[in-house]
N, CA, C and O atoms as a GROMACS GRO file, in nm:
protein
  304
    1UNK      N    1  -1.701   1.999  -1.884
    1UNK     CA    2  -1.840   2.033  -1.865
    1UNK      C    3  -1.924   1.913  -1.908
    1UNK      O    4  -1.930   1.870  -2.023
    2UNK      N    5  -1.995   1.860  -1.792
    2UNK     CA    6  -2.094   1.732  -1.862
    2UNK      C    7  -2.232   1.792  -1.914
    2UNK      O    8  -2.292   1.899  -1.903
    3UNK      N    9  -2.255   1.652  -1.983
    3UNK     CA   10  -2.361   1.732  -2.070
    3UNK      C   11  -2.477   1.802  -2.035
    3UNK      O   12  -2.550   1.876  -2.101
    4UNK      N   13  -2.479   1.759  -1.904
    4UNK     CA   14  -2.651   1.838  -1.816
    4UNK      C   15  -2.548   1.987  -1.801
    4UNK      O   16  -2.593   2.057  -1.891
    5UNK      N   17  -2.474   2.040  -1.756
    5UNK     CA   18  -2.376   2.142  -1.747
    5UNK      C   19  -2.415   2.236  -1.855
    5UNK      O   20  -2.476   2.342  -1.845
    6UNK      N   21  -2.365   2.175  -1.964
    6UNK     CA   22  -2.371   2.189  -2.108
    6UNK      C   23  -2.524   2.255  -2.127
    6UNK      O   24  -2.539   2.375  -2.149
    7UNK      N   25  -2.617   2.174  -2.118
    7UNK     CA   26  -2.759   2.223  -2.141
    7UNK      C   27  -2.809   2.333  -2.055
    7UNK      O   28  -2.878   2.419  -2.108
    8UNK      N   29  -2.782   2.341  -1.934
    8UNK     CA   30  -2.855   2.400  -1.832
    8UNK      C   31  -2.753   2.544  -1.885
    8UNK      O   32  -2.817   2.648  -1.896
    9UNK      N   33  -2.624   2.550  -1.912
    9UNK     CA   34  -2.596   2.698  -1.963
    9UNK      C   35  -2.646   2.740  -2.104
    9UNK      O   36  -2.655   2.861  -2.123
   10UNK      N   37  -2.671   2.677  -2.178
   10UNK     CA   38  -2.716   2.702  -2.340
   10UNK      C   39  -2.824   2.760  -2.272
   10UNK      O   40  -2.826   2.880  -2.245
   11UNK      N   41  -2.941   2.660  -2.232
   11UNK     CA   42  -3.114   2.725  -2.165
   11UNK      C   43  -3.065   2.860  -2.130
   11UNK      O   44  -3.027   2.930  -2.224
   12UNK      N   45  -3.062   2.895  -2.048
   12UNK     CA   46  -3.008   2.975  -1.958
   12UNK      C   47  -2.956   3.099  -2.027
   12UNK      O   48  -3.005   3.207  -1.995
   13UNK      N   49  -2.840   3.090  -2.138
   13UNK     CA   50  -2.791   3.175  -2.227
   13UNK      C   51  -2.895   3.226  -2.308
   13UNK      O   52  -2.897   3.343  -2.346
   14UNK      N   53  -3.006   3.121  -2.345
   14UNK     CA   54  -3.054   3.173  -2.433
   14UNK      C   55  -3.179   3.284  -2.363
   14UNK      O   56  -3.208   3.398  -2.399
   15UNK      N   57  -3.230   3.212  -2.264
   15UNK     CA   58  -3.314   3.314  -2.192
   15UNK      C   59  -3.272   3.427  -2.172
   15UNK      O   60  -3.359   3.514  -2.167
   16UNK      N   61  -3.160   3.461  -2.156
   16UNK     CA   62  -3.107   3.558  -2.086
   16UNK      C   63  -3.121   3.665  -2.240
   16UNK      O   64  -3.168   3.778  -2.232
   17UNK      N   65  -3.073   3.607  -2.366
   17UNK     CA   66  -3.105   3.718  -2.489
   17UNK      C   67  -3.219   3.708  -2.566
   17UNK      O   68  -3.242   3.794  -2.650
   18UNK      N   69  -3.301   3.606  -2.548
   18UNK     CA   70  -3.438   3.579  -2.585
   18UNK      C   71  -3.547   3.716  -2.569
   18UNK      O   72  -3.586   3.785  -2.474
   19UNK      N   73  -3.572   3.713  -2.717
   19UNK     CA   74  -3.722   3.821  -2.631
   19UNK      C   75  -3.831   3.757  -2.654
   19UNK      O   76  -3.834   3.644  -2.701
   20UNK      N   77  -3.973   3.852  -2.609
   20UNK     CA   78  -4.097   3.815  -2.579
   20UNK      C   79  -4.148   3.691  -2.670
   20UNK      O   80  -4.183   3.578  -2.637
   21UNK      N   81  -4.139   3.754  -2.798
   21UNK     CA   82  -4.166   3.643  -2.910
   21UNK      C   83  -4.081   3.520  -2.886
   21UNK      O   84  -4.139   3.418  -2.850
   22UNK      N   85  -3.955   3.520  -2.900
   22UNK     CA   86  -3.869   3.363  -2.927
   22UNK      C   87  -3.932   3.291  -2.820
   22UNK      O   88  -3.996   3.194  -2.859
   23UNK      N   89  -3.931   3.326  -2.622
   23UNK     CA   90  -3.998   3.275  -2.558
   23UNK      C   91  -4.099   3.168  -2.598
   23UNK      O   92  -4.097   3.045  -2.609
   24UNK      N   93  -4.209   3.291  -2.621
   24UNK     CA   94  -4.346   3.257  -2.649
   24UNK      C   95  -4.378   3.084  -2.806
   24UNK      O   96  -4.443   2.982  -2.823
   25UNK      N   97  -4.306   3.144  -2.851
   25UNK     CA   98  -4.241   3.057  -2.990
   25UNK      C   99  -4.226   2.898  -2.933
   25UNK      O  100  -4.304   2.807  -2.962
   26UNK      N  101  -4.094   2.888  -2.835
   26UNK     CA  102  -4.020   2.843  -2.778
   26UNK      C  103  -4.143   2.703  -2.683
   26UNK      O  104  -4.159   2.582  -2.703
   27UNK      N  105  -4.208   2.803  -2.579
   27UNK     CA  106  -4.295   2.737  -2.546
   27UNK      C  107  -4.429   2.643  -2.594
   27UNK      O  108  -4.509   2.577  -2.528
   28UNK      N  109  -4.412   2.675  -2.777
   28UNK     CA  110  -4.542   2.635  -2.817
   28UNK      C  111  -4.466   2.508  -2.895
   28UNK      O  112  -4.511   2.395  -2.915
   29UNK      N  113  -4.360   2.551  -2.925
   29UNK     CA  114  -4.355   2.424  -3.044
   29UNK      C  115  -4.249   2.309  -2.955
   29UNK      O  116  -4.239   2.192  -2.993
   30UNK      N  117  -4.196   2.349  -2.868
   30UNK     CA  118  -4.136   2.266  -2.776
   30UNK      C  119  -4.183   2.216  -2.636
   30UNK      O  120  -4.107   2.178  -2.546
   31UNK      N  121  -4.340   2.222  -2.628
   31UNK     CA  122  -4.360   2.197  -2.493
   31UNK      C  123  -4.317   2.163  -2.408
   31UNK      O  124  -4.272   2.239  -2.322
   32UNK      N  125  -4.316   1.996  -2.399
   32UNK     CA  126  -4.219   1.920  -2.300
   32UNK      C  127  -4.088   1.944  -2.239
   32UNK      O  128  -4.049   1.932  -2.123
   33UNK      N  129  -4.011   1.994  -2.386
   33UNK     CA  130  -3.906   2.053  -2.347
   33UNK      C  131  -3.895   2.169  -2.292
   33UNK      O  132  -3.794   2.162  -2.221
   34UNK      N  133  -3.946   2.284  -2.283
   34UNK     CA  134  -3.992   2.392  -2.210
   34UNK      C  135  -4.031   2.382  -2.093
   34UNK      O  136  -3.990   2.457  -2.004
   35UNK      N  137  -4.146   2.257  -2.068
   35UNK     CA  138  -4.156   2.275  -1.889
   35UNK      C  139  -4.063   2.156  -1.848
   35UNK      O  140  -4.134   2.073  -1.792
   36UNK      N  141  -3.977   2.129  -1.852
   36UNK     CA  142  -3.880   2.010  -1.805
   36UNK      C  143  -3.792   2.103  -1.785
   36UNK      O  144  -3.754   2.104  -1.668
   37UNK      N  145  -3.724   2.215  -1.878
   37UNK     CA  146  -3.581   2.265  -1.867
   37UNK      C  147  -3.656   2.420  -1.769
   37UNK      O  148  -3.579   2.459  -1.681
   38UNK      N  149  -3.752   2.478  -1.777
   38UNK     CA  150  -3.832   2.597  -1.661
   38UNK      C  151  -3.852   2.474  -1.559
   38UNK      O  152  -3.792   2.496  -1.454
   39UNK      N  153  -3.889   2.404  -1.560
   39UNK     CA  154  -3.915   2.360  -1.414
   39UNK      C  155  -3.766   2.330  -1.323
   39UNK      O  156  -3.758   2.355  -1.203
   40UNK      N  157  -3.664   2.279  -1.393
   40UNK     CA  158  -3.524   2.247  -1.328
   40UNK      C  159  -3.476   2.381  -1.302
   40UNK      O  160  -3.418   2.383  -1.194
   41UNK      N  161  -3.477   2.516  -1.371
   41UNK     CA  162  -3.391   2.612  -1.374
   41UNK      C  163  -3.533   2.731  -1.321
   41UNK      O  164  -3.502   2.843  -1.281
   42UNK      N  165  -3.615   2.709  -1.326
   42UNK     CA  166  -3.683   2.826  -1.253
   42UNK      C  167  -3.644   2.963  -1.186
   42UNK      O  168  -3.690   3.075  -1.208
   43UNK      N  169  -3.556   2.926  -1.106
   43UNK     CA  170  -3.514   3.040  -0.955
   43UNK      C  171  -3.372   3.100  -1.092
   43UNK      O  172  -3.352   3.221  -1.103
   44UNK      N  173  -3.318   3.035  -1.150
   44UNK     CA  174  -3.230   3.105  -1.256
   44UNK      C  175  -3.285   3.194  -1.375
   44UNK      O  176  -3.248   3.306  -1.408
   45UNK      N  177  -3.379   3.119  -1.427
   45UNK     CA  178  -3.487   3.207  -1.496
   45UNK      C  179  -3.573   3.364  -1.400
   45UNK      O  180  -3.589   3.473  -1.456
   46UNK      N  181  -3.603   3.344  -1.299
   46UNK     CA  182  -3.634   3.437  -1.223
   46UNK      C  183  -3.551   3.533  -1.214
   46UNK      O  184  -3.596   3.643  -1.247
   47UNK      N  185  -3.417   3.528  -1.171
   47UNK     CA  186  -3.312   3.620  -1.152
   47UNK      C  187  -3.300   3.697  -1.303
   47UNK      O  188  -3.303   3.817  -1.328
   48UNK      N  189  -3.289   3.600  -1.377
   48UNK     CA  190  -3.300   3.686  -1.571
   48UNK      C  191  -3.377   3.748  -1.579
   48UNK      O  192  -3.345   3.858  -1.624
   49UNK      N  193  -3.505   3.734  -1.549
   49UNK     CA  194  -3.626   3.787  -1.568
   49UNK      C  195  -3.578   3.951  -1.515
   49UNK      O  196  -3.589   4.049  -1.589
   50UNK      N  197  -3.530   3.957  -1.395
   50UNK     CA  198  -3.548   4.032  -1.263
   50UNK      C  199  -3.424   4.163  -1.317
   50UNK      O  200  -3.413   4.285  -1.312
   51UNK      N  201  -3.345   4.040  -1.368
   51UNK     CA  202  -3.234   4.162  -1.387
   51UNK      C  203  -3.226   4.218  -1.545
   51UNK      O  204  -3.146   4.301  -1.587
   52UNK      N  205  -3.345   4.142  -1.630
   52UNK     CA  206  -3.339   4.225  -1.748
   52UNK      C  207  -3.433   4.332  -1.667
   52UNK      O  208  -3.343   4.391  -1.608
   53UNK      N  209  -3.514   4.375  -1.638
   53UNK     CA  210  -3.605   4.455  -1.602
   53UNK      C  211  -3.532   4.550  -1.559
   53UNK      O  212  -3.545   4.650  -1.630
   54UNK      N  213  -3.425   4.568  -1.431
   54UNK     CA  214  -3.299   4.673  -1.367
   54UNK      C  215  -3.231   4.707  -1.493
   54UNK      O  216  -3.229   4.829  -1.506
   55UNK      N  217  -3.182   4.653  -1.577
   55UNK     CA  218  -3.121   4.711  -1.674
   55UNK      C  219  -3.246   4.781  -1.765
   55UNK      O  220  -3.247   4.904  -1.764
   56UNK      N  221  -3.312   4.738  -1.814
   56UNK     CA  222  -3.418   4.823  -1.874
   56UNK      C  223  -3.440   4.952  -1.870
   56UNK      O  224  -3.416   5.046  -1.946
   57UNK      N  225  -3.512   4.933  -1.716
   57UNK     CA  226  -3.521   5.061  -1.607
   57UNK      C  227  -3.384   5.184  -1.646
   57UNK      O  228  -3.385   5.287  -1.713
   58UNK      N  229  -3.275   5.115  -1.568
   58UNK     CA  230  -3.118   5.189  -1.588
   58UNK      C  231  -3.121   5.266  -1.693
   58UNK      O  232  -3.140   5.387  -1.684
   59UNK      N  233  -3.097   5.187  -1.835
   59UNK     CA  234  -3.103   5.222  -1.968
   59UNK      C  235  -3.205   5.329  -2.014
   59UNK      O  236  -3.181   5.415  -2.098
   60UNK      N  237  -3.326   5.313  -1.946
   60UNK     CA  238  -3.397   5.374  -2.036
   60UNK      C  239  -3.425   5.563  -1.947
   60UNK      O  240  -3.478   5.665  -1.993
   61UNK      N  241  -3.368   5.538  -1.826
   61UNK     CA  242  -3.333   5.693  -1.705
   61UNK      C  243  -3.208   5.748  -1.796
   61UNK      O  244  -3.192   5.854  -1.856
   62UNK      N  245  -3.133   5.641  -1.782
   62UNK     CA  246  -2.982   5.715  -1.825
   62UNK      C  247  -2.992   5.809  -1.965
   62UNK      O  248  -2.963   5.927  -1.985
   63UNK      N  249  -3.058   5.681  -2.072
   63UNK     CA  250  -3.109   5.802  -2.208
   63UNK      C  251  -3.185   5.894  -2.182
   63UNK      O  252  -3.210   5.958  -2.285
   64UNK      N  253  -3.259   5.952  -2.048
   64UNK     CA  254  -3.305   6.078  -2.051
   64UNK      C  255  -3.246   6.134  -1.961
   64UNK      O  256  -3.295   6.242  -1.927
   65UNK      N  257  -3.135   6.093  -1.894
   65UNK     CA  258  -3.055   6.226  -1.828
   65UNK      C  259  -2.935   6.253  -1.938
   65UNK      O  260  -2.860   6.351  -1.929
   66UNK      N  261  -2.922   6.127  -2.072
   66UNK     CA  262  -2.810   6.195  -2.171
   66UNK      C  263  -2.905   6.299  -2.283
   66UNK      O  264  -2.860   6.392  -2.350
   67UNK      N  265  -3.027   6.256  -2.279
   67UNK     CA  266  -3.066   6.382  -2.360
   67UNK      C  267  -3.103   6.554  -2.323
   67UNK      O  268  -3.113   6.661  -2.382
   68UNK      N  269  -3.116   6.496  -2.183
   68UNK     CA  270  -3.141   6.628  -2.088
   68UNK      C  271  -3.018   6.712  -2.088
   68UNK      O  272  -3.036   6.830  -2.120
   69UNK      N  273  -2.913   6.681  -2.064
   69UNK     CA  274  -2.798   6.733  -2.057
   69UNK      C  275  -2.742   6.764  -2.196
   69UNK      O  276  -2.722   6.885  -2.212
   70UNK      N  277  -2.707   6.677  -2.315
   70UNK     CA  278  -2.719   6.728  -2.445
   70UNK      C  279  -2.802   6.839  -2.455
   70UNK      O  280  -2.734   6.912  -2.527
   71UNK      N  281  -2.942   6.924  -2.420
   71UNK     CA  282  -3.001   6.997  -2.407
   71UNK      C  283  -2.975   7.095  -2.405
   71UNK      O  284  -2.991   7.186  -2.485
   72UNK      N  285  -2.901   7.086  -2.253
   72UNK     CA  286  -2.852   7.192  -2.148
   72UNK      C  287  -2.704   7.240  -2.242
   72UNK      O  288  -2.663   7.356  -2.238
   73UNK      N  289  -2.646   7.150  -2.312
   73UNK     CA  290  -2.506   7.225  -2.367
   73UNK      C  291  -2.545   7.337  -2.492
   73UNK      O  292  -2.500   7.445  -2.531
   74UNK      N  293  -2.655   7.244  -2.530
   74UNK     CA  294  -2.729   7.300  -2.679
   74UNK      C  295  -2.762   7.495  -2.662
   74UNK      O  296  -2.738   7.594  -2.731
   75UNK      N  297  -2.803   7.479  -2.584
   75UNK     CA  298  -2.906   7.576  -2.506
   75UNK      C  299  -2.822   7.689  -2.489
   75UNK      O  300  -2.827   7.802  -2.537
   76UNK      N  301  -2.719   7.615  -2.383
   76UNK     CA  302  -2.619   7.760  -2.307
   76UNK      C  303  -2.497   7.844  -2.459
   76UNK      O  304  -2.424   7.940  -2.433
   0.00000   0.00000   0.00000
């Protein structure tokens, strides 16, 4: 793995478990470095963006069809 390899998966890794704050953090005290490594990886950052949101979504239906149904056993 060469070293641009190397960087572009670390970025990348980290976006992917980064939340709102580290981002935000991220962008202030590292400028340059922030729009140099978003501007090369953009359309990869997009897809992260895109697919934390589907899992979100997923996660957060599924915990109310497991509490709905926990309910329903409670109940009967």
């Amino acid at each position: 793995m060469t070293k641009k390899e190397l960087e572009k998966h670390n970025f990348l890794t980290w976006c992917r478990y980064a939340d709102a704050n580290e981002l935000e953090n991220a962008k202030g005290k590292n400028h340059e470095v922030w729009e140099r490594l978003y501007g090369e990886y953009a359309n990869e950052i997009e897809v992260i963006n895109r697919t934390k949101q589907v899992y979100e979504s997923i996660s957060q239906h599924e915990i109310g069809i497991q509490k709905f149904d926990l309910s329903l056993k409670i109940s009967i």
